[in-house]
C-alpha positions in Angstrom: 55.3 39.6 132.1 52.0 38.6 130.1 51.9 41.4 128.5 55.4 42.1 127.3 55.4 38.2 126.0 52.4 39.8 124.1 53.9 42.7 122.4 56.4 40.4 121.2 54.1 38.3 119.6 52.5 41.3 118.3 55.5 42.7 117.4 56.4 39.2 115.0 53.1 39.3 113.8 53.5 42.4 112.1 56.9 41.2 110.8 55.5 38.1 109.2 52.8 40.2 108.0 55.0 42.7 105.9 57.3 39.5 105.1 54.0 37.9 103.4 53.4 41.6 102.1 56.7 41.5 100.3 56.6 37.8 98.7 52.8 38.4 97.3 54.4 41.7 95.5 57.0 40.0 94.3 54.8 37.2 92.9 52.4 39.7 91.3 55.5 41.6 89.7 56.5 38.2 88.3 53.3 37.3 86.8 53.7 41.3 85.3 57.1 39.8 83.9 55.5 36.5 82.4 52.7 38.4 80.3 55.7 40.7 78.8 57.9 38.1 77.9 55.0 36.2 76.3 54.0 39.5 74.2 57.9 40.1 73.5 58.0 36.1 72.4 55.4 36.7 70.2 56.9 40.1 68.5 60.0 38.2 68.4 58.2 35.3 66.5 56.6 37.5 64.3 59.7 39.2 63.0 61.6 36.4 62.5 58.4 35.1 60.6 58.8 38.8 57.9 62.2 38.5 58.2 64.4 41.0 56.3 61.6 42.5 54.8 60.6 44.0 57.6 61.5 47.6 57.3 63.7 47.5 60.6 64.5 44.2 60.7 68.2 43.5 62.9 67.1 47.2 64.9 63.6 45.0 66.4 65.5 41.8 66.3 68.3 43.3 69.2 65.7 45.2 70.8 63.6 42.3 71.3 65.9 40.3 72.3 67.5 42.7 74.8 63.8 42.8 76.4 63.5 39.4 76.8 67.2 38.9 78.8 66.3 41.8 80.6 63.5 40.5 81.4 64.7 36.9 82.3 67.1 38.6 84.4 64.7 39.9 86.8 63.1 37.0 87.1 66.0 35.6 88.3 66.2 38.9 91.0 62.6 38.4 91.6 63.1 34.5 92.7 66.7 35.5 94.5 64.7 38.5 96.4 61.4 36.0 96.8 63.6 33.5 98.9 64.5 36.5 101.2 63.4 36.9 104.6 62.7 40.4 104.9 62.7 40.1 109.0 66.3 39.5 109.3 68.7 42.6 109.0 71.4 40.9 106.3 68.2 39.9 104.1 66.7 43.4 104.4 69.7 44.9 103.0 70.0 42.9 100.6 66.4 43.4 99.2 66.9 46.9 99.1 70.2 46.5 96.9 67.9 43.7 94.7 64.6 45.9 94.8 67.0 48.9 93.3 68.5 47.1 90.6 65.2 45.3 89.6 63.6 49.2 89.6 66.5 50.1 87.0 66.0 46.9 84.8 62.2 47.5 84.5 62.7 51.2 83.8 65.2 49.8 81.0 62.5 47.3 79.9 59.9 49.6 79.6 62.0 51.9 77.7 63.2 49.3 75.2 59.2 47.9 74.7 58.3 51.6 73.8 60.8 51.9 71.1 59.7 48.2 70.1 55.8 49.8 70.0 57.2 52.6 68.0 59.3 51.0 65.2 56.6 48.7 65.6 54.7 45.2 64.5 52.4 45.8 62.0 49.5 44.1 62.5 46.7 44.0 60.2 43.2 42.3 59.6 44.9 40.1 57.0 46.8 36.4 57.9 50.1 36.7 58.5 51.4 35.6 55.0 55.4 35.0 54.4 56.5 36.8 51.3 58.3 34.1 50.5 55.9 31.6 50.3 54.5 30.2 46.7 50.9 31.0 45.9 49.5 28.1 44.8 47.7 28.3 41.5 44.3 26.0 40.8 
């Protein structure tokens, strides 16, 4: 008797295990997500900075933008699939639907942010100056 009790508390020691696995991912891929939005925030603040002389203005503007709902998206999955108790059945379905669809947004993210790399920001040693700002003369 002893030792079947045991294998069952074996048994939900590895569950709780994998469960823990599965939430510290899911964590780490967020804090993945956070660093990208805050680089795409910062493209997307530096474009609307140049403006329309930026050579592809409206095309880095959408695909910006289309990054960073993507991306809030998934942080939304990743806190819907976070709260997810991967030892129940129902919830372990479901994560597999959620893990799926977040696999296909990121692939779409990562394609958009290589298109954004190669229409690119240009960055330079120079400050960032606006062309439409007024030198000012001494």
């Amino acid at each position: 008797m002893a030792s079947g009790l045991q294998r069952v508390n074996e048994n939900e020691m590895k569950a709780m295990d994998a469960n823990r696995y599965a939430t510290k991912k899911t964590i780490a891929q967020g804090m993945l997500d956070i660093a990208l939005l805050t680089a795409n925030a910062s493209q997307l603040k530096y474009i609307l900075q140049v403006g329309e002389q930026h050579q592809f203005y409206k095309l880095m503007l959408i695909l910006i933008s289309l990054s960073i709902v993507m991306q809030l998206l998934v942080g939304i999955l990743f806190v819907v699939i976070g709260s997810l108790n991967i030892n129940r059945q129902q919830d372990q379905t479901a994560a597999v639907i959620l893990n799926d669809v977040i696999l296909v947004v990121v692939f779409i993210i990562s394609v958009v942010n290589v298109i954004i790399s190669g229409f690119g920001i240009e960055y330079s040693s120079q400050p960032l100056r606006l062309l439409d700002q007024h030198e000012k003369t001494p």
